[in-house]
Backbone as CSV, one residue per row, in Angstrom:
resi,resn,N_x,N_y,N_z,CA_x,CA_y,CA_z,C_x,C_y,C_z
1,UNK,-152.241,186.046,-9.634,-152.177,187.454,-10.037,-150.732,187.948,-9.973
2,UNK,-150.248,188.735,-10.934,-148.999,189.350,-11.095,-148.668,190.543,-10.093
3,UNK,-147.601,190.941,-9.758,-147.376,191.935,-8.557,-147.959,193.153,-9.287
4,UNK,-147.744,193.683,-10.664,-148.449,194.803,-11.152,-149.657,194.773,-10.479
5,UNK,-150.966,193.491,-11.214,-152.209,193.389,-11.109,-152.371,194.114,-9.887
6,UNK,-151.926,193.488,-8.609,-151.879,193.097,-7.433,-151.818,194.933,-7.024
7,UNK,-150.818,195.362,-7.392,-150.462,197.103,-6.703,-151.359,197.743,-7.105
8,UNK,-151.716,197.509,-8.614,-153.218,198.352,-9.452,-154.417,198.060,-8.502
9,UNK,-154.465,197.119,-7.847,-155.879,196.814,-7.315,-155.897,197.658,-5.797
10,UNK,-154.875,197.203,-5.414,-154.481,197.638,-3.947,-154.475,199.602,-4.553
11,UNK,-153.809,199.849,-4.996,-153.969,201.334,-5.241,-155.543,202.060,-5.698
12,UNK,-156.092,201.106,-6.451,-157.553,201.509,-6.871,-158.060,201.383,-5.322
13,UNK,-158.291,200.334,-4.875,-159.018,200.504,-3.376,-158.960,201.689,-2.542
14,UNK,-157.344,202.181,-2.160,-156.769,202.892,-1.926,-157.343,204.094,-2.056
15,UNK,-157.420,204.340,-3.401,-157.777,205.711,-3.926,-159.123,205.890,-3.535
16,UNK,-160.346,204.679,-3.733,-161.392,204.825,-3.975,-162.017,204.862,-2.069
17,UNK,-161.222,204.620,-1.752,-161.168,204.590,-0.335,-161.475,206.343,0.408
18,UNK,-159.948,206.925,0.192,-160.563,208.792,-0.234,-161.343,208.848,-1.009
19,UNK,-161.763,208.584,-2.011,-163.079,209.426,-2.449,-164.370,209.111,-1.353
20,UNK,-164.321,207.977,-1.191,-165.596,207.752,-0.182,-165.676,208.670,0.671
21,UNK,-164.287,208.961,1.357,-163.814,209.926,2.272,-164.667,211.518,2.108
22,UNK,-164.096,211.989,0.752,-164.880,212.701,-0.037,-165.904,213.192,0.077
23,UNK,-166.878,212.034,-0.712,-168.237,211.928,-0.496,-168.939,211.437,0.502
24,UNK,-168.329,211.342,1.207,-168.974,211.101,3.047,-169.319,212.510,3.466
25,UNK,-168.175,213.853,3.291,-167.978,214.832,3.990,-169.491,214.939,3.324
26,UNK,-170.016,215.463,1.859,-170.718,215.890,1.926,-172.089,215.293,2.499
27,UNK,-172.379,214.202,2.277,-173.769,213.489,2.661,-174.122,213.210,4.458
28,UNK,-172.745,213.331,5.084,-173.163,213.413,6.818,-173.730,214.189,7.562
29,UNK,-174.702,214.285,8.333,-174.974,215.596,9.173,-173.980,216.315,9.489
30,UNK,-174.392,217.682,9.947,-173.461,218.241,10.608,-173.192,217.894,12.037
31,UNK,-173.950,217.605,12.782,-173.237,216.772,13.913,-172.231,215.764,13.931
32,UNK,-171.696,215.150,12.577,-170.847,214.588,12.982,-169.579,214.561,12.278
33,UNK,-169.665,216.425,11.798,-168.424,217.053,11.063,-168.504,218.125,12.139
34,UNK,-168.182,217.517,13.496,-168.032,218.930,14.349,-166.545,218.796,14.417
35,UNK,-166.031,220.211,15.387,-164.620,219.854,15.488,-163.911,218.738,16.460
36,UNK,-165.061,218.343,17.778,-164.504,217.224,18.537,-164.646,216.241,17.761
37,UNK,-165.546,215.722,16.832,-165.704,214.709,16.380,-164.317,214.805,15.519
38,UNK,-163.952,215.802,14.447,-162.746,215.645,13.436,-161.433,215.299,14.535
39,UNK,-161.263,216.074,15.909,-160.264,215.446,16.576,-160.325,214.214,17.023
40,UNK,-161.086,213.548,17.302,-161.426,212.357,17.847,-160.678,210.989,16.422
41,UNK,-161.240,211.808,14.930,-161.033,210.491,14.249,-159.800,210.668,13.890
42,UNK,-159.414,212.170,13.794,-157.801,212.173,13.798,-156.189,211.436,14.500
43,UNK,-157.182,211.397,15.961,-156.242,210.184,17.167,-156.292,209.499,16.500
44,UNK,-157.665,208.357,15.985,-157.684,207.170,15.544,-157.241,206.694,14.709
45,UNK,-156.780,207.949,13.821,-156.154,207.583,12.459,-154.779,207.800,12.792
46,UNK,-154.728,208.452,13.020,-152.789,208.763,13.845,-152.645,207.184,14.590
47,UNK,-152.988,206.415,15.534,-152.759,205.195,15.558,-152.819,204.568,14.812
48,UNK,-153.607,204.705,13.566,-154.034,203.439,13.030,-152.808,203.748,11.768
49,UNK,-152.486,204.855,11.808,-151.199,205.169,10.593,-150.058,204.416,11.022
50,UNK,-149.916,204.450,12.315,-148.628,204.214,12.905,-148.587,201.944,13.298
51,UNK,-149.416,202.109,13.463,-149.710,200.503,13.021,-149.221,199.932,11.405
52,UNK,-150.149,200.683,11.014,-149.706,200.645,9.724,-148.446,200.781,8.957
53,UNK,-147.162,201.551,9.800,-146.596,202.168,9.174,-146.117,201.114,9.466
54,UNK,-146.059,200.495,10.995,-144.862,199.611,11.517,-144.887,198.265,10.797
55,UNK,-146.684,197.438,10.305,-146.464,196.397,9.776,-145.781,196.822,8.339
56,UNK,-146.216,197.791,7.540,-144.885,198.170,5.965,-143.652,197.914,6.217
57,UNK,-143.459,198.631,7.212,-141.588,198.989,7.064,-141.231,197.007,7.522
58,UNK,-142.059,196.130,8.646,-141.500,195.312,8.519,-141.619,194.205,7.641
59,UNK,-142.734,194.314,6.447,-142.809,193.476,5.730,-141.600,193.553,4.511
60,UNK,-141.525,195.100,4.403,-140.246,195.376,3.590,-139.315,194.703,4.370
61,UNK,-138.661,195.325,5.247,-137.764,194.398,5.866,-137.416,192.995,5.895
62,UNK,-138.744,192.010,5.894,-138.656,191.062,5.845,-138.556,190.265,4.586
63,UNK,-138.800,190.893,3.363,-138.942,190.041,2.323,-137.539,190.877,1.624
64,UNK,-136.767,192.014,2.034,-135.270,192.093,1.430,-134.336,191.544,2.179
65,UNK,-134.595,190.969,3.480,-133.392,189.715,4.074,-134.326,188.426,3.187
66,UNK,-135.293,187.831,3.124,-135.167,186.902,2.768,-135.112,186.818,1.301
67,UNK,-134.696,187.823,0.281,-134.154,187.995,-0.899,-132.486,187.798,-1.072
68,UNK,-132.074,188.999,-0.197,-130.396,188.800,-0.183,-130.141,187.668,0.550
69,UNK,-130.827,186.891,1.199,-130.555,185.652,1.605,-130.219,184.568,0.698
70,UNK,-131.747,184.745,-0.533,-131.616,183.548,-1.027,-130.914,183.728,-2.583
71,UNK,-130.241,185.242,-2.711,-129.551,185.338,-3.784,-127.656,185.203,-2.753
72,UNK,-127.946,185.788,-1.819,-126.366,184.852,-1.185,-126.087,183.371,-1.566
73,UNK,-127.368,182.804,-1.083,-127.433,181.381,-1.389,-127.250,181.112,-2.507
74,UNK,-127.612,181.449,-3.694,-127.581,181.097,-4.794,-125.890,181.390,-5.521
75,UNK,-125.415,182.766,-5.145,-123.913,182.393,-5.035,-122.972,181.584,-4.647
76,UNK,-123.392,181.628,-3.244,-122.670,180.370,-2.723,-122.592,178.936,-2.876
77,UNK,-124.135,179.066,-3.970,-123.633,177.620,-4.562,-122.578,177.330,-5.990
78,UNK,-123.266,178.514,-6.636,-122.694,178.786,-8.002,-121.369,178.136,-7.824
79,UNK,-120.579,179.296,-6.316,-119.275,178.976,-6.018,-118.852,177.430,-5.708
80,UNK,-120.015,176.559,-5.184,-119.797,175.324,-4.671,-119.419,174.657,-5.801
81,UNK,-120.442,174.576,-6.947,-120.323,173.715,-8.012,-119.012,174.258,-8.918
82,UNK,-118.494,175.402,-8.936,-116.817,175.790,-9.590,-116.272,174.770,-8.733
83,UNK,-115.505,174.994,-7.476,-114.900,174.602,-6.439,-114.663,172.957,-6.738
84,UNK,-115.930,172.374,-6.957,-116.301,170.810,-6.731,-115.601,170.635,-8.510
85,UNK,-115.642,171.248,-9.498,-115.201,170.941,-10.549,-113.483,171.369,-10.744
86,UNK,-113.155,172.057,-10.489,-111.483,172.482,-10.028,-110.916,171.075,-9.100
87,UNK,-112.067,170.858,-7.833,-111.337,170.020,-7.122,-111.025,168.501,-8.393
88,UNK,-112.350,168.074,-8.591,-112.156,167.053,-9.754,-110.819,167.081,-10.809
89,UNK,-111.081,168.018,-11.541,-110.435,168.245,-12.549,-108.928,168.145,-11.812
90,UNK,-108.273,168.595,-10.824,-106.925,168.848,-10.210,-106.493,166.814,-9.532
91,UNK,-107.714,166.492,-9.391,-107.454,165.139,-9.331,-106.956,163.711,-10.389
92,UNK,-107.508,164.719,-11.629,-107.088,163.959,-12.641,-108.081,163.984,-13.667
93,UNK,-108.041,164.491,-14.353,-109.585,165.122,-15.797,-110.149,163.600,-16.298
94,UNK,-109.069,162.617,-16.607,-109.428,161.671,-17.302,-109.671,160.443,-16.273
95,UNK,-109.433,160.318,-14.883,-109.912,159.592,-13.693,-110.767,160.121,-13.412
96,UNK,-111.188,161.079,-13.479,-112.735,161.816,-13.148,-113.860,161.976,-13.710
97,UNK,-113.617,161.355,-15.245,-114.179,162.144,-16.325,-115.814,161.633,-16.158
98,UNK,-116.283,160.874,-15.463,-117.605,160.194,-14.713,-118.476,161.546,-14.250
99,UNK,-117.841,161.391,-12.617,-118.217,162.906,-12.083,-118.378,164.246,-12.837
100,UNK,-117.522,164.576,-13.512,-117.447,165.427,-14.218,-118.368,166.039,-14.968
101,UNK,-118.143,164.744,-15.711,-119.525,164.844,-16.937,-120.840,164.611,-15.962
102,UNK,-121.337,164.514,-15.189,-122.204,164.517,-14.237,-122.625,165.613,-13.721
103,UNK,-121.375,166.455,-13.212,-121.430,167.573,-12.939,-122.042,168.865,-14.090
104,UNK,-121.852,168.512,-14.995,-122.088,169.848,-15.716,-123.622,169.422,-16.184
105,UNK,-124.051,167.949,-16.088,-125.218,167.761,-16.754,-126.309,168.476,-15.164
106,UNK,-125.566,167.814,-14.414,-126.736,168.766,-13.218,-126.600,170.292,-13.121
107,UNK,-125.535,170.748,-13.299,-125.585,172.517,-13.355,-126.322,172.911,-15.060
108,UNK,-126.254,172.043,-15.665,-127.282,172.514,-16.952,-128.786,172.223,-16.828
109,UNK,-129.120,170.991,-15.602,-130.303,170.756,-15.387,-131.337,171.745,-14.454
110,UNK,-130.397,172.091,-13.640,-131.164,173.062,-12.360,-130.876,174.477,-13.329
111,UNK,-130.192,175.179,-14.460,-130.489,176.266,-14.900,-131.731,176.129,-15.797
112,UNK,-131.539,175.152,-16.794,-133.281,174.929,-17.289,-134.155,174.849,-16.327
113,UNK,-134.417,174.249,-15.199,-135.292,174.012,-13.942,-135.679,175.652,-13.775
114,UNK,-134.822,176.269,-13.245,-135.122,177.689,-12.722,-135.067,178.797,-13.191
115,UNK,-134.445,178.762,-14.465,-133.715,179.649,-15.342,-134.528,179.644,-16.686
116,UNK,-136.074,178.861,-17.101,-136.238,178.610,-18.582,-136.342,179.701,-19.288
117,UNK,-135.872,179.646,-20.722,-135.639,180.733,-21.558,-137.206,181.543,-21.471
118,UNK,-138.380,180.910,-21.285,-139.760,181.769,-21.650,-140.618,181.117,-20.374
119,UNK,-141.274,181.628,-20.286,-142.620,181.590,-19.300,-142.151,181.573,-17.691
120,UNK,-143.096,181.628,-17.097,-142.892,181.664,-15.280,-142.004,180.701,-15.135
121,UNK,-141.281,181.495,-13.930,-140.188,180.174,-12.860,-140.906,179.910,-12.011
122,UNK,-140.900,178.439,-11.309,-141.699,178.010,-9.952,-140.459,178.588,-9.069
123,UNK,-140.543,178.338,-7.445,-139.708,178.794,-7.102,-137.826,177.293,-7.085
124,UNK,-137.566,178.248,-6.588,-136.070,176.768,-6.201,-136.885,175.457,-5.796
125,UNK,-136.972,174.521,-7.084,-138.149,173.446,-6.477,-137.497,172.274,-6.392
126,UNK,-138.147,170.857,-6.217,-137.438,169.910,-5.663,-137.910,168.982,-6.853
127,UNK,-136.817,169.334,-8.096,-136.639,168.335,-9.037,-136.104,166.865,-8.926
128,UNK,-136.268,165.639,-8.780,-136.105,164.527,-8.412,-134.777,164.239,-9.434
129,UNK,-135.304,164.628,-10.900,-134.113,164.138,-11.505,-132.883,165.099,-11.340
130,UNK,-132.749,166.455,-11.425,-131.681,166.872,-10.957,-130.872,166.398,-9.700
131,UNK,-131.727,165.923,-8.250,-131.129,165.941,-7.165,-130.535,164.350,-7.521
132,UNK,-131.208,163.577,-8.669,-130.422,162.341,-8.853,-129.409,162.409,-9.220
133,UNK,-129.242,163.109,-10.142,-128.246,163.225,-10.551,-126.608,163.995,-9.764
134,UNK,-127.228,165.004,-8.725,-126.242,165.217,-8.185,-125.267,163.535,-7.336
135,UNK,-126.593,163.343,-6.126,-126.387,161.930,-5.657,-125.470,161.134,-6.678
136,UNK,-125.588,160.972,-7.992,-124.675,160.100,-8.903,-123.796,160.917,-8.786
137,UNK,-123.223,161.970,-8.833,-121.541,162.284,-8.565,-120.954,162.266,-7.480
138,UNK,-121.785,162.323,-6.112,-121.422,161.703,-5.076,-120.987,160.228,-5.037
139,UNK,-121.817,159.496,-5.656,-121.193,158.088,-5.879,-120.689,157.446,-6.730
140,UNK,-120.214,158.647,-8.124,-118.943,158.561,-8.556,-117.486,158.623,-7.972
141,UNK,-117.543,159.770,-7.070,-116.619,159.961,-6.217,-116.328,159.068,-5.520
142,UNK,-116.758,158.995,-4.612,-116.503,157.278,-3.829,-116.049,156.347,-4.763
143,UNK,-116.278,156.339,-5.978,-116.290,155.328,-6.718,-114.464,155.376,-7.231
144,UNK,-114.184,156.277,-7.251,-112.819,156.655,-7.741,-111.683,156.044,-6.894
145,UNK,-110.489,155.764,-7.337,-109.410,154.400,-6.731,-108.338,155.640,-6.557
146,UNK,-108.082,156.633,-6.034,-106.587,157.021,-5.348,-105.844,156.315,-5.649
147,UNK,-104.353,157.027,-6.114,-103.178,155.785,-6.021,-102.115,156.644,-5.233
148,UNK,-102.624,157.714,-5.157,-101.784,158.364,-3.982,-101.797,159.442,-3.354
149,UNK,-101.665,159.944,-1.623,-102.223,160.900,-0.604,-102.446,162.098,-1.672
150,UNK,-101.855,162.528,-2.199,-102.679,163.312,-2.837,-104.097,163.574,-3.430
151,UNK,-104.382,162.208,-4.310,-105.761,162.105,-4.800,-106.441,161.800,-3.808
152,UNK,-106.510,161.225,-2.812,-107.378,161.121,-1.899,-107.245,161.764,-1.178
153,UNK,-106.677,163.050,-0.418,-106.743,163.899,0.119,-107.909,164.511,-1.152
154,UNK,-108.117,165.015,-2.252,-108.634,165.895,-3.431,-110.130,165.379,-3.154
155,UNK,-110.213,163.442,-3.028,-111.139,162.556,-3.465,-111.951,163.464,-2.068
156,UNK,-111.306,163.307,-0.871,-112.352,163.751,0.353,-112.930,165.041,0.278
157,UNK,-111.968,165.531,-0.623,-112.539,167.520,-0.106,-113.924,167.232,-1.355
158,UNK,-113.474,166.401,-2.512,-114.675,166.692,-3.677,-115.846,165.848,-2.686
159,UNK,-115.710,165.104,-1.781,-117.285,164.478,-1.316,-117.719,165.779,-0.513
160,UNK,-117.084,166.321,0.439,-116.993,167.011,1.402,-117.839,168.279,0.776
161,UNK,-117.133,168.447,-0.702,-117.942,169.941,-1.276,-119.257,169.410,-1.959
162,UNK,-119.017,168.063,-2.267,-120.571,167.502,-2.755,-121.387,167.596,-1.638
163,UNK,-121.483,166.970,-0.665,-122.342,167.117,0.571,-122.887,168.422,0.855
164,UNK,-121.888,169.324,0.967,-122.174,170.763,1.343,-123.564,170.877,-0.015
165,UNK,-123.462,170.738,-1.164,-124.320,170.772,-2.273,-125.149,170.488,-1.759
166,UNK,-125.715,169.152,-1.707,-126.549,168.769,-1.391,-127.233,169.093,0.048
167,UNK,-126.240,169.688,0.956,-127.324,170.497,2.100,-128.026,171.935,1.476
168,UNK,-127.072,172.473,0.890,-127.667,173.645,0.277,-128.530,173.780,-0.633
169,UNK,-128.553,172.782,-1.859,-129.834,172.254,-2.549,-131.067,172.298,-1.677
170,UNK,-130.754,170.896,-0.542,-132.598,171.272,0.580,-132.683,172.446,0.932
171,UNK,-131.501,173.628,1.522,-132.340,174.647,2.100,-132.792,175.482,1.144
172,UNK,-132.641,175.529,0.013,-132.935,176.317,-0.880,-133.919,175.527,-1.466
173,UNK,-134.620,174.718,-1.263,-136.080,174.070,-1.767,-137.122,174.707,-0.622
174,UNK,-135.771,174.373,0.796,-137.313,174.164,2.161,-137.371,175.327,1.935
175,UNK,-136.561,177.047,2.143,-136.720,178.083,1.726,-137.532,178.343,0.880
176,UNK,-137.318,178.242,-0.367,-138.344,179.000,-1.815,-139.631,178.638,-1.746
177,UNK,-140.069,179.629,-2.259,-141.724,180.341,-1.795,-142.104,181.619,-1.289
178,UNK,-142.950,182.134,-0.996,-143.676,183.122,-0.461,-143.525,182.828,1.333
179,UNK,-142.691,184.320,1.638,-142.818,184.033,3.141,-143.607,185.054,3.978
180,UNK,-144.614,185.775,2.622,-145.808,186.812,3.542,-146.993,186.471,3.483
181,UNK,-147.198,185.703,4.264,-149.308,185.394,4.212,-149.637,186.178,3.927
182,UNK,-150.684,186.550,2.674,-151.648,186.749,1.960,-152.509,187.481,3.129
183,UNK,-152.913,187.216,4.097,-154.074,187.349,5.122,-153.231,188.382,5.830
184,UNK,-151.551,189.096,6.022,-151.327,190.337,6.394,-151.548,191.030,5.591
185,UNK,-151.138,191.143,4.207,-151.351,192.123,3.437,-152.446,192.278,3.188
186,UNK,-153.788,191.623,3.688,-155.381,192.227,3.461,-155.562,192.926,4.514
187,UNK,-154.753,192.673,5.397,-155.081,193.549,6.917,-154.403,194.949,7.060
188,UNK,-153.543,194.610,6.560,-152.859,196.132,5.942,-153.309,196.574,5.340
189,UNK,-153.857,196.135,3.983,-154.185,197.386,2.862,-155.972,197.554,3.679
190,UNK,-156.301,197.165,4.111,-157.993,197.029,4.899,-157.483,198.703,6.404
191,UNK,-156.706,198.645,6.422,-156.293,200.005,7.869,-155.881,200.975,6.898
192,UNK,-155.291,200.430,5.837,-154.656,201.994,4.753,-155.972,202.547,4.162
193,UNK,-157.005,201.635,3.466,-158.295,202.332,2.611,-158.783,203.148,4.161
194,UNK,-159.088,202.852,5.580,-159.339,203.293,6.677,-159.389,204.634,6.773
195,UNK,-157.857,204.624,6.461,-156.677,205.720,6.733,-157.444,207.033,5.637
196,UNK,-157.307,206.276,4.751,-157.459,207.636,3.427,-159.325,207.818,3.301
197,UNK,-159.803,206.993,3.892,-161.479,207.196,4.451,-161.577,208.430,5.060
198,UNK,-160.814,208.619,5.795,-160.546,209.559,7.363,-159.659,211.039,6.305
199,UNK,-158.783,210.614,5.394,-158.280,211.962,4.934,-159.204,212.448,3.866
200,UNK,-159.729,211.968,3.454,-161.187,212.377,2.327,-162.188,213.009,3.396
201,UNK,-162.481,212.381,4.804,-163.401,213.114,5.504,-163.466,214.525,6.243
202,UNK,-161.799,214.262,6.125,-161.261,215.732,6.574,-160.906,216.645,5.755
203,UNK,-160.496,216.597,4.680,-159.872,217.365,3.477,-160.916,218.290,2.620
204,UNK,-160.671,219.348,2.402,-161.238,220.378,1.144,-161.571,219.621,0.288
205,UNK,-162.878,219.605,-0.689,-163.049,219.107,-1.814,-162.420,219.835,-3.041
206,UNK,-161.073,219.508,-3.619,-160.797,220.536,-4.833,-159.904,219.050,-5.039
207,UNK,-159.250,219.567,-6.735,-158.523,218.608,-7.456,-157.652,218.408,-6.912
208,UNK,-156.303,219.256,-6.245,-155.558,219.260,-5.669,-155.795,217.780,-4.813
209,UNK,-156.392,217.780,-3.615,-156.825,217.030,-2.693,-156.985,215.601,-3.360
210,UNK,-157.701,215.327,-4.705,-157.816,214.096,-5.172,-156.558,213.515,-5.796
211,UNK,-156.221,214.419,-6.718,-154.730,214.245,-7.322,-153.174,214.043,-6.262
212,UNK,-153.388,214.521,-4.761,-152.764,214.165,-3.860,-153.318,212.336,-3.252
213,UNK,-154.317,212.194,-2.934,-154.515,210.915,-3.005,-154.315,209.923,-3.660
214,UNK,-154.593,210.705,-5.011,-154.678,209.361,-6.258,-152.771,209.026,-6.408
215,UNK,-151.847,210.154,-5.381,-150.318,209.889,-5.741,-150.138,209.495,-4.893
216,UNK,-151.048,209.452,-3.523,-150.199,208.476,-2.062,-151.031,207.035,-2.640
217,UNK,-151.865,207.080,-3.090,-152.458,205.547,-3.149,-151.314,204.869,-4.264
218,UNK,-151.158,205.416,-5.350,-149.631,204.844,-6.065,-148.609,204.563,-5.508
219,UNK,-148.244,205.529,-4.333,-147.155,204.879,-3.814,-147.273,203.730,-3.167
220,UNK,-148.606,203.586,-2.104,-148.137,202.763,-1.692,-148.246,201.168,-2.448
221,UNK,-149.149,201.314,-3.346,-149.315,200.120,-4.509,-148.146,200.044,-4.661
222,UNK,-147.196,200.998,-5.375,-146.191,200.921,-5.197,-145.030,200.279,-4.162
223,UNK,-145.163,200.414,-3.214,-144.594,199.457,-2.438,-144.601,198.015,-2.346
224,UNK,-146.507,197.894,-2.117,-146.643,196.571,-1.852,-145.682,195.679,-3.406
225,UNK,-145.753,196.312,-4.137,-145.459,196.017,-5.457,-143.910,195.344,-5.688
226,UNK,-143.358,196.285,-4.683,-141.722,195.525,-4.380,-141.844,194.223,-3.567
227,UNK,-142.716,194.480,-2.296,-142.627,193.374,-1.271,-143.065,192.155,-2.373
228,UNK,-144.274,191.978,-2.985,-144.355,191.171,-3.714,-143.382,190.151,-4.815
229,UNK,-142.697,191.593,-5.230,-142.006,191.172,-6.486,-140.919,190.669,-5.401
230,UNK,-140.101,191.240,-4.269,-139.047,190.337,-3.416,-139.059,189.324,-2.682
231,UNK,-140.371,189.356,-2.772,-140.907,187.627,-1.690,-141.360,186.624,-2.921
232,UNK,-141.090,187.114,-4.462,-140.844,185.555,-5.402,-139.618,186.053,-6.091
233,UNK,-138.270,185.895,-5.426,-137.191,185.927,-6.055,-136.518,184.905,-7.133
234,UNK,-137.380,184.376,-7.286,-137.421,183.428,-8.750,-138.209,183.889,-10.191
235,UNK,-138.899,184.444,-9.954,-140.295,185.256,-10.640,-140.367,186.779,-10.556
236,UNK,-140.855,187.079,-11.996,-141.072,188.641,-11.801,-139.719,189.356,-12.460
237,UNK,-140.050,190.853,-12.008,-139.356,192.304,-12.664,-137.879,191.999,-11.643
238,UNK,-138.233,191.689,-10.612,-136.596,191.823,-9.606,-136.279,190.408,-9.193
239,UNK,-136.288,189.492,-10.651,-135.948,188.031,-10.158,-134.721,188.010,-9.622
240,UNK,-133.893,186.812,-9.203,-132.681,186.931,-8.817,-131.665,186.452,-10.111
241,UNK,-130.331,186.784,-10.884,-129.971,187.104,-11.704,-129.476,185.551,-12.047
242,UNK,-129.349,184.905,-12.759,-129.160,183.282,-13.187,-127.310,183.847,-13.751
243,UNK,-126.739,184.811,-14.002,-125.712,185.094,-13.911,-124.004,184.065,-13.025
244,UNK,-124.316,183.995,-11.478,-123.568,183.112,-11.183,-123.490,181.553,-11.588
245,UNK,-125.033,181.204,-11.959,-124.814,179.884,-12.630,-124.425,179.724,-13.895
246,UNK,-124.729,180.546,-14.355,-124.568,180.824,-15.875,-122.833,180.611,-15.885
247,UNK,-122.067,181.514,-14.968,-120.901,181.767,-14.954,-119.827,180.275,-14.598
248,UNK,-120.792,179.552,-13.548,-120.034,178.189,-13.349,-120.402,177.557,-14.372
249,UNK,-121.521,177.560,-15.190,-121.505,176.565,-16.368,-120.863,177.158,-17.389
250,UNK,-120.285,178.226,-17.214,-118.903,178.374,-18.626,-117.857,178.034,-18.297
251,UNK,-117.457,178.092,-16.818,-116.008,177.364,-16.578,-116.404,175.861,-16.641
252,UNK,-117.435,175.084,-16.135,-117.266,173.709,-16.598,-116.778,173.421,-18.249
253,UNK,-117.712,173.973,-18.983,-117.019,173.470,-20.630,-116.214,173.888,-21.275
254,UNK,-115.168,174.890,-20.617,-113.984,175.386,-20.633,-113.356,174.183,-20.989
């Protein structure tokens, strides 16, 4: 299901949640629309808001560090693979020209991988032939004959920035994915329909009152709607921008 689907459903519950609220007031005895009873569910809902409030704010929290995380990451590689092609190229364009050409075929492979022009991205996944191909410019490098402290001073920093690649490649596989179980956000939106149960049971029946519900239940669809869309930063309305790769694969064919 798409994060839209996903907020539409969660907001319909939501909503339909106050109306029950609603139509509870009228169909209950009056014994149990007294005023101790309305204070009583009011505590309960005042905790149960504040539960509530605390798992939101930290699921937000948690899925915009692990967004700017993994779009840091994704810069910092962009930057790796420039770096690793400057270092090459400064070693000698036509002693290199192996690696090289290696290099740009794997930064063109992992932007098709994650980047395709049409349909869903999986997340940062663990393509076999891309990561082969990096491995082959690692052992191009090695492969290269120095003829003097210079180039091999160049030859070590280009393994040195290959390696770094290739650690950052795994964490950005073991990373990508979904890092909010499914089974909080039913427990959350299951205390919010609660919540608006309890403000339908207390509230005036007039339009006002529904049309105020039917705009807190949007919002918070609304919310969940971000957490969603920021916990698949590969996928979706707020993917992460293919821009820095894009940008190292124009200085390679420079």
């Amino acid at each position: 299901m798409t994060a839209i689907v996903v907020a539409l459903v969660v907001s319909g519950c939501i909503f339909a949640g106050g109306v029950l609220g609603l139509l509870l007031h009228r169909v209950l005895p009056e014994r149990h629309l007294t005023k101790e009873t309305a204070d009583v569910v009011r505590l309960a809902t005042g905790m149960l808001s504040v539960l509530a409030s605390l798992v939101l704010g930290l699921l937000v929290a948690t899925v915009k560090t692990s967004y700017d995380s993994t779009d840091h990451s994704i810069r910092s590689y962009a930057a790796n693979l420039i770096l690793l092609h400057e270092t090459l190229r400064d070693y000698g364009k036509d002693a290199a020209a192996q690696p090289l050409d290696l290099l740009r075929r794997y930064t063109e492979q992992v932007m098709a991988d994650n980047w395709p022009k049409s349909g869903e991205r999986p997340p940062f996944h663990e393509d076999r032939a891309a990561g082969t191909i990096l491995e082959h410019v690692r052992e191009s490098i090695r492969a290269l004959h120095p003829v003097d402290a210079g180039q091999k001073w160049l030859q070590d920093q280009a393994l040195q920035i290959n390696n770094s690649l290739l650690q950052q490649r795994w964490l950005l596989i073991e990373q990508a994915g979904p890092t909010i179980h499914p089974v909080v956000v039913v427990i959350l939106v299951c205390w919010i329909v609660l919540i608006f149960i309890s403000f339908g049971l207390n509230a005036p029946q007039n339009a006002l009152v529904v049309v105020s519900l039917l705009v807190s239940a949007l919002a918070i669809g609304g919310a969940l709607f971000l957490i969603i869309e920021m916990d698949r930063p590969f996928n979706g309305i707020l993917k992460i921008s293919s821009r820095p790769m894009t940008t190292a694969l124009e200085h390679m064919n420079e």
